[in-house]
C-alpha positions, 0 to 999 in steps of 0.5 A, a space after each residue: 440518524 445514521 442515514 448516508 446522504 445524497 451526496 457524490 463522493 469527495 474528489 481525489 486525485 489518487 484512485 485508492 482501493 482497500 484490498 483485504 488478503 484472505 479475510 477470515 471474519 465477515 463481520 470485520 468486511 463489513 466493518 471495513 465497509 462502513 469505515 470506508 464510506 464513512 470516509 468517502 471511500 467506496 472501492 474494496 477489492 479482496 484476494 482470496 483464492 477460494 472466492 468470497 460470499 458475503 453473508 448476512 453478518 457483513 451486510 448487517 456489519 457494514 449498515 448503509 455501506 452495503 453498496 461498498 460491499 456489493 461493488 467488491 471485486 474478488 481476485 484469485 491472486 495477488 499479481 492479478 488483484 495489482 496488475 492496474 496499480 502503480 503504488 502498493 501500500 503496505 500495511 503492519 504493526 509488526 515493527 522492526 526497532 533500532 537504527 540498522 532496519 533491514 526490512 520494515 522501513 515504515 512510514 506513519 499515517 499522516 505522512 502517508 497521507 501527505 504523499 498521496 494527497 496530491 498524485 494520480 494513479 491508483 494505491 492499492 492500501 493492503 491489510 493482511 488476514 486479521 490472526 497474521 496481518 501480511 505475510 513476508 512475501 506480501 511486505 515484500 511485494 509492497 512498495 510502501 510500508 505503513 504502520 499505525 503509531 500504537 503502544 508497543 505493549 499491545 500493538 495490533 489493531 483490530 482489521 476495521 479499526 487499522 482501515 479506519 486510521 489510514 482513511 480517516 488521516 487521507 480524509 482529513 488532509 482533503 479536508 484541511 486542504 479544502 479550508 486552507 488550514 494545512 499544518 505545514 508538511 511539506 508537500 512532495 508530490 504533485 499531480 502525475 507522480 505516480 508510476 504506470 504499473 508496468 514501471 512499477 513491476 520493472 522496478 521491482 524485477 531489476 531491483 531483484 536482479 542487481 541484488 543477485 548480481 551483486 558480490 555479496 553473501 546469499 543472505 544479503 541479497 533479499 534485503 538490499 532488493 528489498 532496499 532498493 525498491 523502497 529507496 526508490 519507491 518512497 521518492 515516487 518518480 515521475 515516469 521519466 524520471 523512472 526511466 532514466 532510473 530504470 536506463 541506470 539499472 540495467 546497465 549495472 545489472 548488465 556490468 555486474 552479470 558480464 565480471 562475477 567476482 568471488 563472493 564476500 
């Protein structure tokens, strides 16, 4: 009972990486570990600065998933953990509320996983440090936010549990596409949707460029570069589509930095 079985893993089109930012608790890695492959994934990638040893409570937390475990990749920083990624999906239960969302635009697990079902490419599926989740500038680097519908009172999951929800919805949407039995959600992407990394950077740099071009108060600039890229990234374009984009962005970069005008 318990035992995995000889089986390949399912098929996807999407290359999905978890990554882990500075785990404190090795027994929640190897928590991570098995739901991963309880759900037919198996590549763990951890940021960590100081390297990371797995030690006896996360081989024995991860149970028949300690291959998930051995294959992990450490990265120093999170710019070298990213530099093969196209999507960066972001994760949190720190939710803003109201109509006006300056910054934590969120999409839902199943819409997340409606996205991703039928793209190319490799998403990067972030969680942050189980005492503070993602920092700020984390969130920022993100293209994609996504949040677990929780109860307001008490809405921060434990780490294995978050990575469990998020698998389990991307799983069953494979599943439920293999039987033919879809709910209906409207597909919006299709194979090659997702941008090579370097369009992606791109869109990131010149989203911060426009944003400090443009005439507004200094305290608005982060938000509307914050705006664009998620505006932007959300749609996910194709490649050339990107690059009529990217053709449009640096034009206006160019215009606005030619007139400076006084500020609001």
């Amino acid at each position: 009972m318990g035992k995995n079985l000889p089986i390949p893993l399912p098929e996807r089109s999407a290359d999905v990486v978890v990554v882990l930012v500075n785990p404190e608790t090795s027994g929640n890695v190897g928590a991570v570990a098995r739901a991963m492959l309880n759900f037919g994934f198996a590549e763990l990638r951890i940021i960590s600065e100081s390297g990371y040893e797995f030690d006896d409570e996360a081989m024995n937390r991860a149970k028949h998933a300690q291959s998930v475990l051995r294959g992990t990749n450490v990265y120093p920083t999170w710019k070298s953990c990213m530099e093969d990624v196209s999507l960066v999906v972001g994760s949190s239960g720190k939710r803003e509320l109201g109509l006006k969302i300056a910054f934590r635009h969120f999409v839902l697990p199943e819409e997340l996983s409606v996205r991703l079902h039928e793209i190319e490419g490799r998403v990067a599926l972030v969680f942050g440090r189980e005492g503070v989740g993602l920092l700020t500038e984390e969130l920022q680097q993100c293209d994609i936010l996504v949040t677990i519908p929780t109860w307001e009172g008490y809405p921060i999951l434990n780490l294995s549990h978050s990575v469990s929800v998020l698998l389990y919805e991307m799983h069953k949407n494979l599943i439920e596409t293999e039987l033919g039995e879809q709910d209906g959600l409207p597909m919006t992407t299709h194979p090659d949707r997702l941008l090579a990394p370097d369009l992606r950077r791109m869109i990131h740099e010149l989203s911060d460029d426009l944003a400090a071009a443009v005439t507004v108060r200094e305290h608005k600039r982060q938000g509307i570069a914050e705006t664009l890229k998620r505006v932007i990234m959300r749609g996910m374009p194709l490649d050339d589509e990107a690059h009529r984009i990217l053709g449009v962005m640096i034009q206006a970069r160019d215009a606005l930095q030619e007139t400076p005008a006084e500020e609001e």
